[in-house]
C-alpha positions in Angstrom: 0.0 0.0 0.0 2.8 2.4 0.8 4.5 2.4 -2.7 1.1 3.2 -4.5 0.5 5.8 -2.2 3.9 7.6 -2.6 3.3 6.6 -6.6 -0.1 8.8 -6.8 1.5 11.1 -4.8 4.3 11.6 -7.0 2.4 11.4 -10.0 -0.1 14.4 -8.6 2.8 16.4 -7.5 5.1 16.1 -10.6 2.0 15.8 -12.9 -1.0 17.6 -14.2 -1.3 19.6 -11.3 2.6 20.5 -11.3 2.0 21.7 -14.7 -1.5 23.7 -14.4 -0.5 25.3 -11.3 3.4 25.5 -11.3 6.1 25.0 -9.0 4.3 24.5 -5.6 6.3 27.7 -4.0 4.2 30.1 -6.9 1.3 28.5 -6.0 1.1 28.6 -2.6 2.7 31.7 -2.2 -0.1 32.8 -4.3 -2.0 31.1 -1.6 -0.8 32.8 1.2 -1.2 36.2 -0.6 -5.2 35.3 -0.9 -5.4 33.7 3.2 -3.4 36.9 4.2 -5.4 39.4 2.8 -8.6 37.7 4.0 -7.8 37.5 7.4 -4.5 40.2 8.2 -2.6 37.6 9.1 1.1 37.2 7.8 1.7 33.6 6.5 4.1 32.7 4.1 3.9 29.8 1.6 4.9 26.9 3.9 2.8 27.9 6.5 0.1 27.5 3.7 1.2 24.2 3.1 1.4 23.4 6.6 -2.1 23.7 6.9 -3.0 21.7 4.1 -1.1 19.1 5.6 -2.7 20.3 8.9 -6.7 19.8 6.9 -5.5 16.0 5.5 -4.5 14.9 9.2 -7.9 16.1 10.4 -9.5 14.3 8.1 -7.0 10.7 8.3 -8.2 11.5 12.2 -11.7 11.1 11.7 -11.2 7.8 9.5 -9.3 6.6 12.3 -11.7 6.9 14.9 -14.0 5.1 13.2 -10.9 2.6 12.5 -11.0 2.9 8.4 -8.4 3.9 5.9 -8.9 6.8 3.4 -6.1 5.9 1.1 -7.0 9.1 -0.8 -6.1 11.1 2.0 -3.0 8.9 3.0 -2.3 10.2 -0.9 -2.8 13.8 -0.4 -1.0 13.8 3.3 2.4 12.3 1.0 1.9 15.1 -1.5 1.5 17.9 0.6 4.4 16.5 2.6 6.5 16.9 -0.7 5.0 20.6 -1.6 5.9 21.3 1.5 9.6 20.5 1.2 10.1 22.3 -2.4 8.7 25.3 -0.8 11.0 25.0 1.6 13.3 24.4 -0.9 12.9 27.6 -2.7 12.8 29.4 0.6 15.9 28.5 2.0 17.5 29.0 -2.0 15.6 33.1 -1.4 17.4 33.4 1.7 20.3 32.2 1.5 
C-alpha cells in the first residue's frame, strides 16, 4: 500500500497539477497572498502548506476513529508533505 501511495502522490505532484498550477512555491505563495489578505494575518507559503497538511490529518483522524483507511487522504497527506519541502526548498535558495 505504501509504494502506491507515494506513486499517486508523485504522479499528482510532478503531474498535471505540477503543470496547471506551477512550481508548488508560486502557488502557494499565491495562496498565502489570498489567506493573508482575508484574514490580516502574515503567512508565508509553507505555512500554507502546513495547513494543508494540517486539513488532511484532520481528516486521516476522523477515519481513524472510526478505525478505516482513506487511502485518498494517505495520498494527499504524501503530497503535501513533498510541496511542503520544495517550498521550503525555494525558501531556503531566497534566503540564503
Amino acid at each position: 500500500m505504501l509504494d502506491d501511495i507515494l506513486k499517486k502522490a508523485d504522479a499528482l505532484v510532478h503531474g498535471d497539477r505540477n503543470e496547471s498550477y506551477g512550481h508548488p512555491f508560486d502557488d502557494y505563495e499565491r495562496v498565502s497572498k489570498i489567506f493573508n489578505a482575508i484574514t490580516g494575518q502574515h503567512l508565508d507559503a509553507s505555512d500554507c502548506a502546513l495547513l494543508m497538511i494540517a486539513v488532511k490529518l484532520a481528516r486521516i483522524g476522523k477515519h481513524h476513529e472510526k478505525n478505516t483507511i482513506h487511502v485518498d487522504s494517505l495520498v494527499d497527506l504524501a503530497g503535501y508533505a513533498w510541496v511542503y519541502a520544495q517550498v521550503l526548498d525555494v525558501m531556503k535558495a531566497d534566503y540564503a
